[in-house]
N, C-alpha and C positions, 0 to 999 in steps of 0.2 A: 211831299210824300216819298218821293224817292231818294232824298237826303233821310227822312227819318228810317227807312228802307236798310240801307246803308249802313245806316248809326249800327245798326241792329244785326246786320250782318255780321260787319267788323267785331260785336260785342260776342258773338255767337261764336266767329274763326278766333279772338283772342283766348275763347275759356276753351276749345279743344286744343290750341295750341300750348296752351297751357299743361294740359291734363298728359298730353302728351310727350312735354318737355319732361314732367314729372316721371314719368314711365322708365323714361330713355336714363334720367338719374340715377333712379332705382335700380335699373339692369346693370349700368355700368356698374354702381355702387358694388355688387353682387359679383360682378366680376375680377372686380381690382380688389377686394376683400375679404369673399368667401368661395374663393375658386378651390380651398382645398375642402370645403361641404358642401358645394352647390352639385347637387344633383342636375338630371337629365331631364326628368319630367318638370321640374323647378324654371329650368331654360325651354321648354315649351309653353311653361303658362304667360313667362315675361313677353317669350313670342306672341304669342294667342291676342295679349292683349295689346300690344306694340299693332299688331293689324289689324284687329277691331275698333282702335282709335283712329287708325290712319283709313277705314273703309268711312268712318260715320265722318272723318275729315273730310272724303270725296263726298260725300253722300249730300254735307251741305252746300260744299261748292258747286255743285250738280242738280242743285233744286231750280224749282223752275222760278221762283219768288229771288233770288237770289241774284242780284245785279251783277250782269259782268265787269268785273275787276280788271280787266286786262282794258276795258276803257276808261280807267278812270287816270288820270295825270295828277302826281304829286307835285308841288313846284317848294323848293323850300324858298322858309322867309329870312332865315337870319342864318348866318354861315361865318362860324367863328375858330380863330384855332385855339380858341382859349378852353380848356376844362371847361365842361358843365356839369353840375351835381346831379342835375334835374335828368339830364340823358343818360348820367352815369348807374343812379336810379333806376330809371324802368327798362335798363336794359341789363342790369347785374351787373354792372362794371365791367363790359363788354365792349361799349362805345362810350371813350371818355370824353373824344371831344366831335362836334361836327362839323367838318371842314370840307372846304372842297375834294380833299381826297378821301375823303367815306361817305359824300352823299351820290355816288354814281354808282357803287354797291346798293348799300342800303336802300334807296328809294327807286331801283329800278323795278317796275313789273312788267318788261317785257323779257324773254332770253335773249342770248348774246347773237349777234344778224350771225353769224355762221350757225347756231344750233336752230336759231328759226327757219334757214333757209333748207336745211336737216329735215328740219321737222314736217318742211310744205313737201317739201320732194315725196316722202316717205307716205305723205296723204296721197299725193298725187298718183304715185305706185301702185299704193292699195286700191285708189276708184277705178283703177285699170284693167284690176282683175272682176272675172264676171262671178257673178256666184258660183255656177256649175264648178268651173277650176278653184274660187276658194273653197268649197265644202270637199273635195278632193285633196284639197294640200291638210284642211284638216285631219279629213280622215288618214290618211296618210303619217302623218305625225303621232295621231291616238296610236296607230298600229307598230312605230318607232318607240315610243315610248311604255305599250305592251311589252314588246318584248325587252328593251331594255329593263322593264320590270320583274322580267321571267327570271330572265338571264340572274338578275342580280338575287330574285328568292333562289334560284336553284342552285348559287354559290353559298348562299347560306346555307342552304338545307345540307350542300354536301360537306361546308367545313364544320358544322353540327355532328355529322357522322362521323368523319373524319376523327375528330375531337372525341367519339367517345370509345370507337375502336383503339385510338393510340392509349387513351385510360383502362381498358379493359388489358386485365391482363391474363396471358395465354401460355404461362408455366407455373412452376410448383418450386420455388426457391429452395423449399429444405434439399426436393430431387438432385435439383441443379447445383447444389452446396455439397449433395454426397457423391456427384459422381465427378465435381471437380477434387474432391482430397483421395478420391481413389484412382485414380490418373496422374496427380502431379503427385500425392503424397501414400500410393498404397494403400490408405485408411480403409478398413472393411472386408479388406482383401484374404482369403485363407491362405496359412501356411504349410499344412497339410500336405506332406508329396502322397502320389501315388503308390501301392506297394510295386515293386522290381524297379524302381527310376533311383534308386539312391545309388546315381552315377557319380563317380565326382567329377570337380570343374578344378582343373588351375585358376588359382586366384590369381593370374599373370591374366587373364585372356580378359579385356572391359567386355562388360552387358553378361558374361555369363549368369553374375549374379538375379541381373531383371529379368533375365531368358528364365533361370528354375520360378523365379517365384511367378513369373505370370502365366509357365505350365503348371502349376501346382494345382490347381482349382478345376485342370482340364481331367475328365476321365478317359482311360485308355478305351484304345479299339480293339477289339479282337478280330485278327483276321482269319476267314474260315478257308481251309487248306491251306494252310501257310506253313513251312517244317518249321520245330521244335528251335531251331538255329538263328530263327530270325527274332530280330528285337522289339522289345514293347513299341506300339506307338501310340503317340500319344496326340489326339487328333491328329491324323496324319502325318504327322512327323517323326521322323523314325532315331530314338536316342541312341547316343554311344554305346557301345557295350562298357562293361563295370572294366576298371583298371583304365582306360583312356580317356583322352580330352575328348570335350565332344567337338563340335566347330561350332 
């Protein structure tokens, strides 16, 4: 009964292992050939089911019907260095021949004594702690992992913002196109003098000419009780009188 037990088992972990080799083909496949159209939800679902084969893997080896394997002792019969068709066969052309130096891989099931001895420590560890401090280190962790979770939405949410203030935009291009040619290029500008400013300028003195034409547009002031003697001005600036340079 426990050989047929067995049989059954083995028949049971060869078809998930199978199902599952298949999966992992597939994903690669997908990866080494359509990386330039494989989408993101596409790599969740390969995930999705990469895990779900590997929980119902636990799930059998976790059954209570289900012999432990960790006692059972493989002993091989025949150990050759010659090719075998028949191992090359059911194992895809993975293991061509069986020899002494691939049957201490291949047919071990226990881990290696330094990961076992790993592995006892690490139980040993855990039976040490009482509940009360494990349900504390849990809780503790949830609340590491909260806010690590905060932390990382509220990065997103602000490079979201971020993102749509720097796209939003916050001038008027033609404004900023007309008051850059009227600054470097006068465009728009009146040429218009004032009446009494037809002072003249020597064409010797530089900027006189950008001095009239950027008072042109200005209206004079008039000042109140000012004698007859004194000169226009023109925003507060007071011109030459007519026949001299001005400064």
């Amino acid at each position: 009964r426990e050989e047929k037990q067995l049989e059954l088992t083995l028949e049971t972990l060869i078809s998930q292992v199978a199902d599952l080799k298949n999966s992992l083909v597939s994903f690669i496949y997908k990866l080494e050939n359509e990386y330039d159209r494989l989408t993101w939800p596409s790599v969740l679902d390969s995930f999705a089911l990469l895990s779900g084969q590997l929980n119902t893997l636990n799930k059998v080896l976790k059954h209570e019907k289900t012999p432990l394997l960790r006692n059972q002792v493989i002993i091989p019969l025949v150990l050759s260095p010659d090719r075998d068709e028949e191992i090359m066969r059911q194992t895809e052309g993975r293991v061509p021949v069986f020899s002494h130096e691939v049957v201490p891989d291949h047919l071990r099931t226990k881990p290696d004594p330094e990961v076992e001895e790993q592995e006892k420590q690490l139980i040993t560890d855990a039976a040490r702690i009482s509940p009360d401090a494990a349900q504390k280190q849990i809780q503790s962790l949830n609340k590491m992992c909260s806010n690590l979770l905060e932390k990382i939405s509220k990065e997103e949410r602000e490079s979201e913002s971020g993102g749509l203030r720097q796209n939003k935009q916050t001038f008027n291009p033609a404004d900023t196109n007309a008051l850059v040619a009227a600054v470097a290029f006068g465009k728009g500008l009146s040429n218009r003098r004032p009446p009494g400013s037809g002072a003249s300028v020597q064409s010797g003195q530089p900027g006189a000419g950008a001095i009239i034409a950027g008072a042109a547009g200005m209206q004079q002031v008039p000042m109140t009780g000012a004698p007859a003697q004194q000169q226009p001005m023109l925003a507060g600036v007071q011109m030459a009188p007519a026949g001299q340079p001005g400064k």
